[in-house]
Every structure is written in C-alpha cells, then in structure tokens.
Backbone atoms as SQL, in Angstrom:
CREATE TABLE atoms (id INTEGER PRIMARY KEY, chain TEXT, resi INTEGER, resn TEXT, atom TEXT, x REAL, y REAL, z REAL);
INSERT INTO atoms VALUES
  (1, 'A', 1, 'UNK', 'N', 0.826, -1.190, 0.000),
  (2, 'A', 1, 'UNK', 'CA', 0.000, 0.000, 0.000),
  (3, 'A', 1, 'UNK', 'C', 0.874, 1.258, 0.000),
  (4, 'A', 2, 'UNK', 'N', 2.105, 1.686, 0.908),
  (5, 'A', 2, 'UNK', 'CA', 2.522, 2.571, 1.345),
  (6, 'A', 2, 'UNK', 'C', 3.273, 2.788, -0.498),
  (7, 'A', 3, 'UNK', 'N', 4.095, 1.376, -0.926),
  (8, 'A', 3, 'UNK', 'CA', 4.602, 1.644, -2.126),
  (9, 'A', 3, 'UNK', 'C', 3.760, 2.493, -3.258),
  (10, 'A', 4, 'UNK', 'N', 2.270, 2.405, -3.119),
  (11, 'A', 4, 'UNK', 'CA', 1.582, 2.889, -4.140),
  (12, 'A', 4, 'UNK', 'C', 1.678, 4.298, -4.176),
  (13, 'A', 5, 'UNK', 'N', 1.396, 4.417, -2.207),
  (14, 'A', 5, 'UNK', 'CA', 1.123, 6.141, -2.308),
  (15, 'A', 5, 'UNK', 'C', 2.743, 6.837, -2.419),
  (16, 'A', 6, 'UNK', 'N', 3.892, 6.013, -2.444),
  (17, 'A', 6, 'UNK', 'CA', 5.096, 6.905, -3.062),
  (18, 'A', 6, 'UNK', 'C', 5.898, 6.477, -4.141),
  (19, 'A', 7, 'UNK', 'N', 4.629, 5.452, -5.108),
  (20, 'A', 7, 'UNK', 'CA', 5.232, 5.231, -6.292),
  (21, 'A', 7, 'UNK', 'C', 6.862, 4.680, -6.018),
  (22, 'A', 8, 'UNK', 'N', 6.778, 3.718, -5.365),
  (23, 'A', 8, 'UNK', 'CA', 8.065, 2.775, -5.288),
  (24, 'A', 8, 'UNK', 'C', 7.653, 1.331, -5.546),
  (25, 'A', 9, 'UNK', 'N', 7.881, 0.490, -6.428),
  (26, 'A', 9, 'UNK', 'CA', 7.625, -0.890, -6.094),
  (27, 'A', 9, 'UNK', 'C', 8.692, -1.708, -5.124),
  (28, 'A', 10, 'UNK', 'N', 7.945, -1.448, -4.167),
  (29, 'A', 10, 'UNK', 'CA', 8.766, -2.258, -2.571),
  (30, 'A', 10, 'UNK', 'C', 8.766, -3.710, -2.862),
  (31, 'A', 11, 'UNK', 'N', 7.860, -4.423, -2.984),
  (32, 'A', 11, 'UNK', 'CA', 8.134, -5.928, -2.982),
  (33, 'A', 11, 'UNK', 'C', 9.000, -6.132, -4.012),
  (34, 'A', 12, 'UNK', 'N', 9.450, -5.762, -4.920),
  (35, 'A', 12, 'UNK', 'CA', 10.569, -5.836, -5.869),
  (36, 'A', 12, 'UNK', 'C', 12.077, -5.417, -6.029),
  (37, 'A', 13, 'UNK', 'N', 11.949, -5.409, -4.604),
  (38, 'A', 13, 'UNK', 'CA', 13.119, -4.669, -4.065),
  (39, 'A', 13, 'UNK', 'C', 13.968, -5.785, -2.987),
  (40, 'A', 14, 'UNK', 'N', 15.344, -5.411, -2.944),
  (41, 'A', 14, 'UNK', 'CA', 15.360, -6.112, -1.886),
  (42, 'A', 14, 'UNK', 'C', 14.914, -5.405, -0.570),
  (43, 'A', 15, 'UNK', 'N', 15.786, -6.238, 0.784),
  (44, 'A', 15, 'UNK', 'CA', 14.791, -5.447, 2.109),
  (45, 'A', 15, 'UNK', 'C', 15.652, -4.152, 2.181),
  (46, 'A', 16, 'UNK', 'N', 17.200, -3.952, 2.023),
  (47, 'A', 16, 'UNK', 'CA', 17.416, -3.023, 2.297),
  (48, 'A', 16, 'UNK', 'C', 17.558, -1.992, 1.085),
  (49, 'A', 17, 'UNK', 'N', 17.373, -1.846, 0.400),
  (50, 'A', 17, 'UNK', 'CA', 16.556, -1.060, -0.638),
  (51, 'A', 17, 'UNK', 'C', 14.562, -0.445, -0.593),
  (52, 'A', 18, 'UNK', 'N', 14.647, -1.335, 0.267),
  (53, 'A', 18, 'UNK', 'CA', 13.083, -0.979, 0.741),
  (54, 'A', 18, 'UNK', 'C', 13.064, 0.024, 1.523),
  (55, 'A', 19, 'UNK', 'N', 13.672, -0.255, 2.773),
  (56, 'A', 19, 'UNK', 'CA', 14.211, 0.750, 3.712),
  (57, 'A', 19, 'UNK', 'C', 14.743, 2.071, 3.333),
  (58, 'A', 20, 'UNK', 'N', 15.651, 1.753, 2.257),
  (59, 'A', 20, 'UNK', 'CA', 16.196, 3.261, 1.879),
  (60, 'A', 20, 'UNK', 'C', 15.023, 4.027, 1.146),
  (61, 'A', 21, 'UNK', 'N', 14.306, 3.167, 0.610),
  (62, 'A', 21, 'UNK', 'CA', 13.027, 3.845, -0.432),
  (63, 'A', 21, 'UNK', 'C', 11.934, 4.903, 0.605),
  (64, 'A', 22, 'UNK', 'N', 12.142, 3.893, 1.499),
  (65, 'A', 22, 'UNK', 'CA', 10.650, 4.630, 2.704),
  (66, 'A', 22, 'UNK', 'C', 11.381, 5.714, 3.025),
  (67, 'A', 23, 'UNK', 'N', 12.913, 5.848, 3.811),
  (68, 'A', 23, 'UNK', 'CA', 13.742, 6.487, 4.461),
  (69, 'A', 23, 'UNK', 'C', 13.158, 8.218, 3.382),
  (70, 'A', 24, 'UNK', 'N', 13.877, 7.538, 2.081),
  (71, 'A', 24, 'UNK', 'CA', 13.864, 8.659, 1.059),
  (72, 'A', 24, 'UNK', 'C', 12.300, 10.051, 0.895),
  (73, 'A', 25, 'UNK', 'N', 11.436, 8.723, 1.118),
  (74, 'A', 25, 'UNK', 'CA', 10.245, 9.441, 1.060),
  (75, 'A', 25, 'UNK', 'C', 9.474, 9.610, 2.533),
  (76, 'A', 26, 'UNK', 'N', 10.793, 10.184, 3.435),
  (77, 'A', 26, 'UNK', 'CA', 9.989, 10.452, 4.687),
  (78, 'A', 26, 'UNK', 'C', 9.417, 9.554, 5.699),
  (79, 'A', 27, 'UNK', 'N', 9.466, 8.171, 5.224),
  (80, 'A', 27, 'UNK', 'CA', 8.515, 7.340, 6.380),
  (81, 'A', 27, 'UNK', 'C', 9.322, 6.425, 7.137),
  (82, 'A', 28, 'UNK', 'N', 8.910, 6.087, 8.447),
  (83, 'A', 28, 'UNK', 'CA', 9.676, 5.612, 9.165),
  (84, 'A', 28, 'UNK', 'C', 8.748, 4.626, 9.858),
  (85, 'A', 29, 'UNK', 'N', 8.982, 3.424, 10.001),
  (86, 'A', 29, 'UNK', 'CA', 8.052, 1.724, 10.271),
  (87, 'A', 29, 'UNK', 'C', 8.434, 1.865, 11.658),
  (88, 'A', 30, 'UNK', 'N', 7.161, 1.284, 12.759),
  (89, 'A', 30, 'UNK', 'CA', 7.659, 1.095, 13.717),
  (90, 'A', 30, 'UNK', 'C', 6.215, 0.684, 14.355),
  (91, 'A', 31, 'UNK', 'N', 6.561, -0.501, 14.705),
  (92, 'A', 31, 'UNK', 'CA', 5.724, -1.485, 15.714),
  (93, 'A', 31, 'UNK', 'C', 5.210, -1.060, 16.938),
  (94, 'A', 32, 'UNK', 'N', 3.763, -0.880, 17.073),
  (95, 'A', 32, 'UNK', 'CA', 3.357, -0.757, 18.006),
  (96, 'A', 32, 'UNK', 'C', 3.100, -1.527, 18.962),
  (97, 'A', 33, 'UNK', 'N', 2.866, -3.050, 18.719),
  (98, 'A', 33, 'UNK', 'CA', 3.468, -3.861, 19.609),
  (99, 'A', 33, 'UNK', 'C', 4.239, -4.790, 19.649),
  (100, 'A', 34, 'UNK', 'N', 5.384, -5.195, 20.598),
  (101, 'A', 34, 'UNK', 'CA', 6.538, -5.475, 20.457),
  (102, 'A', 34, 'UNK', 'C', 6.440, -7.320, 20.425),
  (103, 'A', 35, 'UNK', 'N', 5.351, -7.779, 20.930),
  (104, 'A', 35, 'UNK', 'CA', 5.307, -8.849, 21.424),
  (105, 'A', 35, 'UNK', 'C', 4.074, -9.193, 21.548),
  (106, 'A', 36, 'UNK', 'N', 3.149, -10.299, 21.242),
  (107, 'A', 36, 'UNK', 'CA', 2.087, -10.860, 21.801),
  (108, 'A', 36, 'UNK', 'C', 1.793, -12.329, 21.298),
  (109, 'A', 37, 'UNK', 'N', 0.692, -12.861, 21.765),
  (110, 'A', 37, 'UNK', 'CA', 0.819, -14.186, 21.287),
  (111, 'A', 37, 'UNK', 'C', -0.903, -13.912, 20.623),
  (112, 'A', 38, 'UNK', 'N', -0.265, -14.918, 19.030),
  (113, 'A', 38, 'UNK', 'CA', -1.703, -14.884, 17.615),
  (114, 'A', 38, 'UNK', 'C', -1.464, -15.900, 17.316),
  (115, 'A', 39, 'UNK', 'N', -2.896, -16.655, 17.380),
  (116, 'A', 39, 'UNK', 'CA', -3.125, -17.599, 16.465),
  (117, 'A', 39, 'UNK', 'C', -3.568, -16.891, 15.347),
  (118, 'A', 40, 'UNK', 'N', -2.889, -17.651, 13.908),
  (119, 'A', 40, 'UNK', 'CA', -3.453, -16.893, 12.895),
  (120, 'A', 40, 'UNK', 'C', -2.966, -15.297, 12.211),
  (121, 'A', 41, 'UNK', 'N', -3.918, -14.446, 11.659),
  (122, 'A', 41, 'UNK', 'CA', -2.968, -12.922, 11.083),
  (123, 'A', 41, 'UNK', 'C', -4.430, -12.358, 11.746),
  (124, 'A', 42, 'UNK', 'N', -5.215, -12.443, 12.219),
  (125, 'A', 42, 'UNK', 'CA', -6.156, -11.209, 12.357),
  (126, 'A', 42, 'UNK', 'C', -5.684, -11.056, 13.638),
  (127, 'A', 43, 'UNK', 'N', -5.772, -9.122, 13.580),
  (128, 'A', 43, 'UNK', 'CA', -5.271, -8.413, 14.443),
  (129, 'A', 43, 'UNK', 'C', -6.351, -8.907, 16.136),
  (130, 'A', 44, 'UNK', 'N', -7.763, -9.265, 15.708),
  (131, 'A', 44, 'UNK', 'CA', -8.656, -9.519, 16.786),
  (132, 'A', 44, 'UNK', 'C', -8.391, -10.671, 17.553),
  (133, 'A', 45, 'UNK', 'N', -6.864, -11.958, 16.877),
  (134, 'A', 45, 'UNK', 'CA', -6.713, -12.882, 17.616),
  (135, 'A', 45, 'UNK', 'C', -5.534, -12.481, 18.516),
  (136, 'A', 46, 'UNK', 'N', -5.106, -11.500, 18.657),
  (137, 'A', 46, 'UNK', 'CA', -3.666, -10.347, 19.522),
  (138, 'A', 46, 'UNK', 'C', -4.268, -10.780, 21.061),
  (139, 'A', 47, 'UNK', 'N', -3.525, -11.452, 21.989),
  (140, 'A', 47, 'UNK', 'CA', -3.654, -11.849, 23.379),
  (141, 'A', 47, 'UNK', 'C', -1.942, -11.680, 24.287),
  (142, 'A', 48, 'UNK', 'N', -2.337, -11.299, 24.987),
  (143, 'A', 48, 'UNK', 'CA', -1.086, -10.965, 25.989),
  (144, 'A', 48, 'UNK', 'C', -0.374, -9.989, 25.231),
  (145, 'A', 49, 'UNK', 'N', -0.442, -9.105, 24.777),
  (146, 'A', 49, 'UNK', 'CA', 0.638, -7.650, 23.752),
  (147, 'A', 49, 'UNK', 'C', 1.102, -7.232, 24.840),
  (148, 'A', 50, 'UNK', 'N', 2.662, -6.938, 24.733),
  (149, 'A', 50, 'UNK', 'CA', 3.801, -5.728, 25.251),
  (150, 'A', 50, 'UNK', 'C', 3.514, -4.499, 24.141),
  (151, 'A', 51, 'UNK', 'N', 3.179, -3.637, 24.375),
  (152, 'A', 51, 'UNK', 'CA', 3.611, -2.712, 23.480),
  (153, 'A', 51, 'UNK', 'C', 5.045, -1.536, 23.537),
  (154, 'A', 52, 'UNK', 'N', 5.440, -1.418, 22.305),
  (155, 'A', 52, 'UNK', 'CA', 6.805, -0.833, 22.049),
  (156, 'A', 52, 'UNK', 'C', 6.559, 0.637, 22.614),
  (157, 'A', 53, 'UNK', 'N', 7.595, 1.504, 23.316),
  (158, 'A', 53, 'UNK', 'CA', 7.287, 2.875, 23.827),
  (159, 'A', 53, 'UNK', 'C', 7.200, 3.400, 22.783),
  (160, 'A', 54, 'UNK', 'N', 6.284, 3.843, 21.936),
  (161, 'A', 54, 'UNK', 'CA', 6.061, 4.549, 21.055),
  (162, 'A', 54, 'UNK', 'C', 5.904, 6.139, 21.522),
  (163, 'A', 55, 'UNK', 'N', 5.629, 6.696, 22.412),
  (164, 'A', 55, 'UNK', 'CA', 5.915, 7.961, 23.147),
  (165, 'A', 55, 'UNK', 'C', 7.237, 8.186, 23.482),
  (166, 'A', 56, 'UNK', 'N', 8.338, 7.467, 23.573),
  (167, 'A', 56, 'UNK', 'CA', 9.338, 7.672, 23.636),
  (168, 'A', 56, 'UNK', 'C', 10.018, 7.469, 22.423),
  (169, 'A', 57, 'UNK', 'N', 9.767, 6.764, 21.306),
  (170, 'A', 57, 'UNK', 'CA', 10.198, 7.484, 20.442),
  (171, 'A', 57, 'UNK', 'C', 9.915, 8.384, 20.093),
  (172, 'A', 58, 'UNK', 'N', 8.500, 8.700, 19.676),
  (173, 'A', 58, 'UNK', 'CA', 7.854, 9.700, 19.152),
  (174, 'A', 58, 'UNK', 'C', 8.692, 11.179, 19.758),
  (175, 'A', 59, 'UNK', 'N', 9.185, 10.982, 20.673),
  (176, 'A', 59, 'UNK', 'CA', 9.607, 12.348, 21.474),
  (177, 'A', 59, 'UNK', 'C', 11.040, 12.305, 21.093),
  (178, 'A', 60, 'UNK', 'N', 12.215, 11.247, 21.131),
  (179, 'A', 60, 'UNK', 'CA', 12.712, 11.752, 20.375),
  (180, 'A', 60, 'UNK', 'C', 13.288, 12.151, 18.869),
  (181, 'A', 61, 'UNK', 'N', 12.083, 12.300, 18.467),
  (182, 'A', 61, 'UNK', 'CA', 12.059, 13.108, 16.875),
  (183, 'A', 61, 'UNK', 'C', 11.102, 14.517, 16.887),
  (184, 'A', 62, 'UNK', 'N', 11.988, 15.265, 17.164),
  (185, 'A', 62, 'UNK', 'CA', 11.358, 16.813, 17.250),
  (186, 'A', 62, 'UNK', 'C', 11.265, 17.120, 15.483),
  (187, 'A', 63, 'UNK', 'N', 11.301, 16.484, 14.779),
  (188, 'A', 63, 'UNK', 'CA', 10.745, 17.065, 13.526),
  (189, 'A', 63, 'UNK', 'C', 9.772, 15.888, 12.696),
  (190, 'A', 64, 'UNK', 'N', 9.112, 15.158, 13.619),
  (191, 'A', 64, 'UNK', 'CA', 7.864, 14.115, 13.390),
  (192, 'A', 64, 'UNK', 'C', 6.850, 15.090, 13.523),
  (193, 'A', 65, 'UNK', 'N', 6.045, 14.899, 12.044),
  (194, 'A', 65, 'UNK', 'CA', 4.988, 15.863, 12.179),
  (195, 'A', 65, 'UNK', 'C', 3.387, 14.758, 12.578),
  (196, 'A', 66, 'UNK', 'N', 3.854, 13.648, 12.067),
  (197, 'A', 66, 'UNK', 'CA', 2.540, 13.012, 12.191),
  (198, 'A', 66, 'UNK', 'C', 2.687, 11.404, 12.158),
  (199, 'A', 67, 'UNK', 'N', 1.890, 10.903, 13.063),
  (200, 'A', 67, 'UNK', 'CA', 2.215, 9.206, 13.179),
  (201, 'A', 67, 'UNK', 'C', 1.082, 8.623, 12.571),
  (202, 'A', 68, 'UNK', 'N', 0.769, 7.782, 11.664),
  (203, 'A', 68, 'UNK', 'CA', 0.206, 7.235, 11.089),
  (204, 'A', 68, 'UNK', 'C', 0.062, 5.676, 11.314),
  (205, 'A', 69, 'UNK', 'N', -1.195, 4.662, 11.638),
  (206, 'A', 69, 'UNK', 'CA', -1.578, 3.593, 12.308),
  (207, 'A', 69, 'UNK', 'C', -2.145, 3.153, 11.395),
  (208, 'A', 70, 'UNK', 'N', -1.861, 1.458, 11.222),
  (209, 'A', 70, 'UNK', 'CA', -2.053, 1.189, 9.604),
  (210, 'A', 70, 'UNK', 'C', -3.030, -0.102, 10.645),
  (211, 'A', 71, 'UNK', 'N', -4.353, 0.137, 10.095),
  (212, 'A', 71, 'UNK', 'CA', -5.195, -0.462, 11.659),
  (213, 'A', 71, 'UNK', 'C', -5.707, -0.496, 11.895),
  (214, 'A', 72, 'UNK', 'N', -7.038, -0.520, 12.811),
  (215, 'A', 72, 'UNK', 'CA', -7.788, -0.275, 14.024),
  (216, 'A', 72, 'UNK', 'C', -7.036, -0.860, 15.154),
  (217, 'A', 73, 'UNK', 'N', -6.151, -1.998, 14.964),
  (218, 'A', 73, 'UNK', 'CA', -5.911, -1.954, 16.508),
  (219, 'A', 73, 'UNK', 'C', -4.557, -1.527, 16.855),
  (220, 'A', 74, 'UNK', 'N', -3.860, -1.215, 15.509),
  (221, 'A', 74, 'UNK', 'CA', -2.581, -0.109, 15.774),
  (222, 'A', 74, 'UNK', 'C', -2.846, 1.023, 16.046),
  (223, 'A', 75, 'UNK', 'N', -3.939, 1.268, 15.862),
  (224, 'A', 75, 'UNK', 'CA', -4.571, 2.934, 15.980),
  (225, 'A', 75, 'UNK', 'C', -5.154, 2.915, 17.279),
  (226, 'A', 76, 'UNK', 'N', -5.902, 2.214, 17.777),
  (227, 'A', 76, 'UNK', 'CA', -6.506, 1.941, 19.211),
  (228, 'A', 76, 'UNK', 'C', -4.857, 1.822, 20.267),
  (229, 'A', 77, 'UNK', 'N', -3.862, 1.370, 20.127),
  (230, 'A', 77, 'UNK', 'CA', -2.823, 1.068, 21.320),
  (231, 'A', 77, 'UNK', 'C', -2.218, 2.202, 20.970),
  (232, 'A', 78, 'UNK', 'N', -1.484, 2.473, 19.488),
  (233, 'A', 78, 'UNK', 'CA', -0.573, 3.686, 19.411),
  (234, 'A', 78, 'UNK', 'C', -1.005, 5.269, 20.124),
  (235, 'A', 79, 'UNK', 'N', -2.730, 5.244, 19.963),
  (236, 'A', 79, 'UNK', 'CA', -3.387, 6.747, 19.946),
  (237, 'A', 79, 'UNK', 'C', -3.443, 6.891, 21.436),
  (238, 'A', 80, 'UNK', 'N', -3.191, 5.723, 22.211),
  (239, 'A', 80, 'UNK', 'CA', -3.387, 5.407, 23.580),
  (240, 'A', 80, 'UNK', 'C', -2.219, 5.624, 23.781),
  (241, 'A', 81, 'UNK', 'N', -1.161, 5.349, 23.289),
  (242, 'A', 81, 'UNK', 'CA', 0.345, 5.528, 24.194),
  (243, 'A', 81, 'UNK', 'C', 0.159, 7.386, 24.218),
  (244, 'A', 82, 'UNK', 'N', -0.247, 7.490, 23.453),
  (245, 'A', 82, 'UNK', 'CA', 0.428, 9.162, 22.523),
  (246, 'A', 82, 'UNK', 'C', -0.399, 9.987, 23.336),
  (247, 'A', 83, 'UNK', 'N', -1.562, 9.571, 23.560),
  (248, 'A', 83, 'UNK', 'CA', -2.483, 10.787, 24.445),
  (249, 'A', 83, 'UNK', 'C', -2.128, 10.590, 25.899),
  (250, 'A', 84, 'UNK', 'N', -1.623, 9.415, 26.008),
  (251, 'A', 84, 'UNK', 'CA', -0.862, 9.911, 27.615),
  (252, 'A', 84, 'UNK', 'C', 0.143, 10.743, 28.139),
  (253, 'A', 85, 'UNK', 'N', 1.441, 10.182, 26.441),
  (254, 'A', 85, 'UNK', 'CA', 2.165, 11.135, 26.899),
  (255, 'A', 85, 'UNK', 'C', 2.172, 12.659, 26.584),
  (256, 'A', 86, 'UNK', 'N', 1.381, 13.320, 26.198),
  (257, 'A', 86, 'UNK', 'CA', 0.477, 14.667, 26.180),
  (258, 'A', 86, 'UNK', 'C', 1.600, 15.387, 24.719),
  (259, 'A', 87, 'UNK', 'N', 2.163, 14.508, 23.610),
  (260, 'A', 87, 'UNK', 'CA', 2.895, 14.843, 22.808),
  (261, 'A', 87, 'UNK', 'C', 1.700, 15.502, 21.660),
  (262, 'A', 88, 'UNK', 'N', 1.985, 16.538, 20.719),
  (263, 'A', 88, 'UNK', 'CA', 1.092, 17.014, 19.828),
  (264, 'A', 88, 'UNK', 'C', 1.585, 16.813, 18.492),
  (265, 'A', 89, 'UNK', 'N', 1.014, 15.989, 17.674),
  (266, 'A', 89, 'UNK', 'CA', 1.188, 15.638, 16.453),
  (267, 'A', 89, 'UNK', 'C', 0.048, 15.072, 15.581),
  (268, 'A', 90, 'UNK', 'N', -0.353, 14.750, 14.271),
  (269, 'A', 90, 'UNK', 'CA', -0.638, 14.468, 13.826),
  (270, 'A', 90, 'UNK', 'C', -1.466, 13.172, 13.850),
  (271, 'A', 91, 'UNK', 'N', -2.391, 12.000, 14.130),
  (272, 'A', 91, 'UNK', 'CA', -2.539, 11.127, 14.789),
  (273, 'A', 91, 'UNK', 'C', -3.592, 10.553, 13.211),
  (274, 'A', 92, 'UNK', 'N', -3.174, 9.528, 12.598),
  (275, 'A', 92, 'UNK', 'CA', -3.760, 9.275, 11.264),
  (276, 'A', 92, 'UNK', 'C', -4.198, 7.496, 11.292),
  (277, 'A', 93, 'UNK', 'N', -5.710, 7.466, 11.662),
  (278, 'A', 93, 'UNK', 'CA', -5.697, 6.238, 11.430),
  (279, 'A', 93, 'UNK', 'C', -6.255, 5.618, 9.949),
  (280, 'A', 94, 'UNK', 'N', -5.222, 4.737, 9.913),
  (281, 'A', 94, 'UNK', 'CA', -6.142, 4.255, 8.100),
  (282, 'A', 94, 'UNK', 'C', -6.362, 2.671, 8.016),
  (283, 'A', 95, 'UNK', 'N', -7.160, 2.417, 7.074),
  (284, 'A', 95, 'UNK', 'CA', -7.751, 1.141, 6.947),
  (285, 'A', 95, 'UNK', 'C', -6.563, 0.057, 6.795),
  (286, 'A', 96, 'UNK', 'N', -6.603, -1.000, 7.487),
  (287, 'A', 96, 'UNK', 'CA', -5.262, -1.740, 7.458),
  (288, 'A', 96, 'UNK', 'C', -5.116, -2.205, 5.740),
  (289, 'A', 97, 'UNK', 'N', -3.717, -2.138, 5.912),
  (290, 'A', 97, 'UNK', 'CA', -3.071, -2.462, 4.338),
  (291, 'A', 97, 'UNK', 'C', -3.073, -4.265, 4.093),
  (292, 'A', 98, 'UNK', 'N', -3.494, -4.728, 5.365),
  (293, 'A', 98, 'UNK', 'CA', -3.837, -6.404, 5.012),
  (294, 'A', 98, 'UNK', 'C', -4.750, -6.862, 4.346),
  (295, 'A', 99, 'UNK', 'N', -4.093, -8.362, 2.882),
  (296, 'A', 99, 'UNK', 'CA', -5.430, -8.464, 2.204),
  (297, 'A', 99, 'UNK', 'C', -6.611, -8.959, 3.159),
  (298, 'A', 100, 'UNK', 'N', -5.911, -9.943, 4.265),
  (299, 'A', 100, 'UNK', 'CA', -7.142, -10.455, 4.812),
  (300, 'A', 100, 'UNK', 'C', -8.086, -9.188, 5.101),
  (301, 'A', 101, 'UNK', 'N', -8.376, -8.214, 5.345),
  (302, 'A', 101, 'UNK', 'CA', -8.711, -7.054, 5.967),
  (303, 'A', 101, 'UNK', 'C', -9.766, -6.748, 4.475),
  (304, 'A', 102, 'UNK', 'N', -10.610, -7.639, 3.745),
  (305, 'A', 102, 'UNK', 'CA', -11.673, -7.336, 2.415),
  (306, 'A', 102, 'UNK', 'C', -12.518, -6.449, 2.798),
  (307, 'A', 103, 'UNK', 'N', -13.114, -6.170, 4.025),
  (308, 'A', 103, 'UNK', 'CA', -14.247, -5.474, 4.097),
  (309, 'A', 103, 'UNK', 'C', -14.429, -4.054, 2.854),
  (310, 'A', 104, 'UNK', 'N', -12.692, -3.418, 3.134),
  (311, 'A', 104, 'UNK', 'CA', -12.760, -2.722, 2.336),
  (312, 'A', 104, 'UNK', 'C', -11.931, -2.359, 0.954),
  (313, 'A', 105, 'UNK', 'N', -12.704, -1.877, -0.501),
  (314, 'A', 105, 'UNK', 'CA', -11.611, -2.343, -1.244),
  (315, 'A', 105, 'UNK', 'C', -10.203, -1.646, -1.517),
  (316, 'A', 106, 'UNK', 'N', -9.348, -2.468, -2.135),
  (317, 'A', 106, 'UNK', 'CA', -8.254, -1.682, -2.366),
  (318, 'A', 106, 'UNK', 'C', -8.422, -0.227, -2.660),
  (319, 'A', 107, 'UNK', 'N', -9.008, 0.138, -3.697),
  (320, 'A', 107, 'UNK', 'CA', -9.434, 1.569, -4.184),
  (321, 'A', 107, 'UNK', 'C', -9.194, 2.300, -3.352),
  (322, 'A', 108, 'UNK', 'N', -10.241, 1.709, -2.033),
  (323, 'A', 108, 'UNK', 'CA', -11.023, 2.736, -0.945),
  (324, 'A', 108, 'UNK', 'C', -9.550, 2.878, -0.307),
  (325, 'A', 109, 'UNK', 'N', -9.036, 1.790, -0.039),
  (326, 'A', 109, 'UNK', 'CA', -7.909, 1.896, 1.221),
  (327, 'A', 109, 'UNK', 'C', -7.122, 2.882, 0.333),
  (328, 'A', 110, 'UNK', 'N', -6.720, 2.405, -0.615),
  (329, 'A', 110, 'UNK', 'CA', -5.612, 3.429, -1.307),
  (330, 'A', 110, 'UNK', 'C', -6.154, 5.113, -1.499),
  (331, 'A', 111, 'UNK', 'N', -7.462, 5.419, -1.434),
  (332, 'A', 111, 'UNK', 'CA', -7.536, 6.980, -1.385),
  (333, 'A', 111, 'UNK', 'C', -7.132, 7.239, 0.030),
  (334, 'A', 112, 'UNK', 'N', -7.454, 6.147, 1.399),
  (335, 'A', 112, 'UNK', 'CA', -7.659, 7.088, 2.468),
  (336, 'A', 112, 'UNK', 'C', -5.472, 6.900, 3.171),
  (337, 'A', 113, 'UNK', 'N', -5.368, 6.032, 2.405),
  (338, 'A', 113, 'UNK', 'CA', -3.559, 6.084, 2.500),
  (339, 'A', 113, 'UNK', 'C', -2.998, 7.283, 1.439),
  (340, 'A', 114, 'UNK', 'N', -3.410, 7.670, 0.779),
  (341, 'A', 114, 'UNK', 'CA', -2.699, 8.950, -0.058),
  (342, 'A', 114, 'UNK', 'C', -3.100, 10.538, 0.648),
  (343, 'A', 115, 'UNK', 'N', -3.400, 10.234, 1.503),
  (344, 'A', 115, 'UNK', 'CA', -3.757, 11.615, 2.167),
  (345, 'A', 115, 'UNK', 'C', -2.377, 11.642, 3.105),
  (346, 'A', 116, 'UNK', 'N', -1.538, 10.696, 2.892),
  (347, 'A', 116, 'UNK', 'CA', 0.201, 10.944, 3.574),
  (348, 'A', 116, 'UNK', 'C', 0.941, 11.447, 3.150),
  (349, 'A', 117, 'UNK', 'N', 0.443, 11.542, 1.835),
  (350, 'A', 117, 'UNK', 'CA', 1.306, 12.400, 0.532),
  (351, 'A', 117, 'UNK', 'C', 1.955, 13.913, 1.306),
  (352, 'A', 118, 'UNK', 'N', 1.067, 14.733, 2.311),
  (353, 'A', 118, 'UNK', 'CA', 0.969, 15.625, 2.590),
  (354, 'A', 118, 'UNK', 'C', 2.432, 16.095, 3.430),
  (355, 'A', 119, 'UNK', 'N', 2.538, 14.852, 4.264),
  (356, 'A', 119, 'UNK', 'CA', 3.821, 14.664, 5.022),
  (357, 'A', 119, 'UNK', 'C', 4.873, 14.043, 4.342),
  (358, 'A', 120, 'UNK', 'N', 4.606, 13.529, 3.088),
  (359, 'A', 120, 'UNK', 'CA', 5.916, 12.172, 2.327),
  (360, 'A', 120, 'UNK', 'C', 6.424, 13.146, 1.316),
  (361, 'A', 121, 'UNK', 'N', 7.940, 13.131, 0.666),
  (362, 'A', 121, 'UNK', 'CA', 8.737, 13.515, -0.258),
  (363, 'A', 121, 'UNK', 'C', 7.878, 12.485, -1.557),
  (364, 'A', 122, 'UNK', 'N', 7.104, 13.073, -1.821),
  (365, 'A', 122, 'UNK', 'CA', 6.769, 12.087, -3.331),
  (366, 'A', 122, 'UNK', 'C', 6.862, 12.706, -4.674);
C-alpha cells in the first residue's frame, strides 16, 4: 500500500533497498506492539501484547509531524500511548493495508492512504 502512495515498487526490491526507499520518502516503520501471542494474522486474535514505547520514540524526533496507524488496533494502542504522553502531532488512522482485511476495497484503502502524501517527499 505505502509503495503505491510513493510510487516505489517495494516488494521488488530487496529489504534493504526498501528501507532506503521509505527512508527517502519520509517514512519511518515502527511497531506498536513489540510482542504478543496470535493464532493466525487477524489483528482480533492479539492476546497478551507488550507494546513498544512509542511515546518515547515519538519524542525523540522533534521534527515528526505526524504518526500514522495502519489499523484499528494499531490505531486503538498507538493513539493510547500518545495521548498519555500529552505529545502534539498528527494522529492518522487508516484502513489496514492487510489483504485479509476485504471489508474494504483496495481503491477505498488506497484513497484514504494517499492523504500521507501531505507529510511524504513524493
């Protein structure tokens, strides 16, 4: 998904060429939780989660304009770390980029992921 909205083909890449691609266009990956135990890929089978200090990174990058949650339940833990630690930024939740995730279609997901354009070098 993210490749579409900055016109990179990532899976055709190797991994660290991927990395430099996101790097290039501003974006930076980072797990909101560090650890849990899933049967399966849906995010609703997530039991026992550590989550990663995402407020502590987030803080140190004084030129992060906006964190973006690729999700509902990256967006539900991340928006929760972030409003505690009383940091002000940007807070973007979008429809997860997983195929299992059909409810909605590619199309749809891909308009409401290009509204990153705003923050990305594209």
């Amino acid at each position: 998904m993210i490749g579409d909205v900055i016109g990179e083909d990532l899976p055709g890449m190797d991994y660290e060429a991927r990395l430099q691609a996101l790097l290039d266009h501003r974006v930076g990956l980072w797990d909101v939780i560090a650890k849990a135990r899933r049967e399966g890929s849906l995010d609703s089978r997530i039991r026992d989660h550590a989550t990663n200090d995402l407020a502590a990174l987030v803080s140190g990058l004084p030129n992060l304009a906006a964190v973006a949650f690729n999700g509902g339940t990256a967006a539900k833990i991340g928006m929760q770390a972030l409003a505690e630690s009383r940091i002000s930024l940007d807070l973007i939740k979008l429809p997860s980029s997983s195929p299992a995730y059909a409810a909605v279609p590619y199309a749809e997901k891909l308009r409401a992921w290009e509204a990153l354009r705003k923050w990305l070098s594209v």
